[in-house]
C-alpha positions in Angstrom: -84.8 23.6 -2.7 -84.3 20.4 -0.6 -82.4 22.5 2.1 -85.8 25.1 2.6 -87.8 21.8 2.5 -85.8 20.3 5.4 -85.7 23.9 7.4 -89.3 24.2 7.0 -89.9 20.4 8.1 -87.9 21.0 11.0 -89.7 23.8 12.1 -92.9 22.4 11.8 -91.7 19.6 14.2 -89.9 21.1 16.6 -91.3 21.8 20.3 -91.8 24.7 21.8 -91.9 25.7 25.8 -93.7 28.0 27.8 -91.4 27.8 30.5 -88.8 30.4 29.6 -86.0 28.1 31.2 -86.7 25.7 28.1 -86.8 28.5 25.8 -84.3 28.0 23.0 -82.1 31.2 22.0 -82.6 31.1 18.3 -87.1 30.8 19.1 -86.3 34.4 21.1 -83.8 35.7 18.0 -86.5 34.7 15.5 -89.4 36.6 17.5 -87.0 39.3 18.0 -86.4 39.5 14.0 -90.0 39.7 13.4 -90.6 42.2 16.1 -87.6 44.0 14.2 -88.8 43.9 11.0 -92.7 43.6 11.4 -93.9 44.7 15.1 -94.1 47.7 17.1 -94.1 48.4 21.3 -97.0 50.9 21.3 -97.7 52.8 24.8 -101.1 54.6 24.5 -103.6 56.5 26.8 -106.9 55.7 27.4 -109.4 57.8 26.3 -111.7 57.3 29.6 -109.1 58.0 31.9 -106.0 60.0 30.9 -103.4 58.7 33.5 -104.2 55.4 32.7 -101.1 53.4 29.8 -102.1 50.5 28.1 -99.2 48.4 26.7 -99.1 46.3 23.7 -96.5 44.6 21.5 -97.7 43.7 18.5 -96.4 42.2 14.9 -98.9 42.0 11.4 -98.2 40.3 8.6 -100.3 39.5 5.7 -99.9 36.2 5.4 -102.3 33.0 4.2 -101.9 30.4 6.5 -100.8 32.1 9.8 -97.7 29.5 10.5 -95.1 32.3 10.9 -98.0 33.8 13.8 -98.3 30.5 14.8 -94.7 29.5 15.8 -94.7 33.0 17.4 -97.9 32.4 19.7 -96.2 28.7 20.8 -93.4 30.6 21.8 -94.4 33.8 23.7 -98.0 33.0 24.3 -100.6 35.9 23.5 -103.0 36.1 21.0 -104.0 35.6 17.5 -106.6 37.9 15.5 -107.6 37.9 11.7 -107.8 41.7 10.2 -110.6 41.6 7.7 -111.1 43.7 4.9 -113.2 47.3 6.0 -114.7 50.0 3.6 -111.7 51.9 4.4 -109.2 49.6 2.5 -107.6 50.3 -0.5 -108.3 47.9 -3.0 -104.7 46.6 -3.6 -104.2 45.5 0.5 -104.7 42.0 1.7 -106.2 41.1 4.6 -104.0 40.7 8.1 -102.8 38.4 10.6 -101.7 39.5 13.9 -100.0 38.5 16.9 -100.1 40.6 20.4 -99.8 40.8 24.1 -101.7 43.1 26.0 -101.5 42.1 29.6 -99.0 44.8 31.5 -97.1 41.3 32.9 -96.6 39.4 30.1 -95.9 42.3 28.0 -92.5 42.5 30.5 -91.8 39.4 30.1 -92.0 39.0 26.2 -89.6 42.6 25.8 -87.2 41.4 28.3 -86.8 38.2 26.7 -86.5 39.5 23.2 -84.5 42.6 24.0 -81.1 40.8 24.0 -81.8 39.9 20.4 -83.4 43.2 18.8 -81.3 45.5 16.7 -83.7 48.1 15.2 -86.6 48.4 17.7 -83.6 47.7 21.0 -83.9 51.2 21.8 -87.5 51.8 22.1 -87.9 48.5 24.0 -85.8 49.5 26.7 -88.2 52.7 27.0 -90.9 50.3 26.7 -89.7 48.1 29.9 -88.7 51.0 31.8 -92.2 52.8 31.3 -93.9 49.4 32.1 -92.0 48.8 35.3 -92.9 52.4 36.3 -96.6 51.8 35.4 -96.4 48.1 37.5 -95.0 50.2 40.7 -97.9 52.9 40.6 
């Protein structure tokens, strides 16, 4: 118990950097994990315009106080959003935190900095970069 205490204490203290020079290795592993384990690289089509991709990287997890989403918006930037409960729900789901990038450039950034660090989800973010780079030359 007094070695999670100290772990989470630590976290909770330590800085975080924009500048991706300052970035530590184990901040990218960890947003890597959770990418893993809990996010997705979705490429979709708008509905107005057909050509036109939208990118997004995303992770959701259903937790209280949103620290984990937190730690993971210090480190990557992007943005924050609380899921609330709809109609369509079943009754035994909790309501959502997520995390996401949307902008084409930043969305680049964020896979290429977590791609040396993904196992499950490596392949698909190499797809991911390459169809993004495509889209960013058109």
């Amino acid at each position: 118990m007094l070695i999670k205490l100290a772990f989470f204490n630590t976290i909770r203290n330590a800085r975080y950097y924009k500048n991706i020079n300052n970035m530590k290795k184990i901040d990218l592993a960890y947003c890597a994990g959770l990418i893993d384990g809990e996010g997705s690289f979705g490429i979709y089509r708008l509905t107005s315009n057909k050509s036109l991709l939208r990118f997004k990287i995303i992770i959701v997890l259903t937790e209280r106080d949103g620290f984990v989403l937190d730690r993971i918006k210090k480190i990557l930037g992007g943005n924050r959003n609380h899921r609330n409960r709809t109609k369509s729900w079943k009754s035994n789901w909790k309501e959502q935190e997520e995390w996401y990038i949307t902008k084409k450039l930043d969305c680049l950034r964020v896979a290429k900095l977590v791609y040396p660090y993904l196992i499950l989800k490596k392949k698909i973010c190499k797809i991911f970069i390459n169809k993004l780079i495509k889209s960013l030359e058109e």
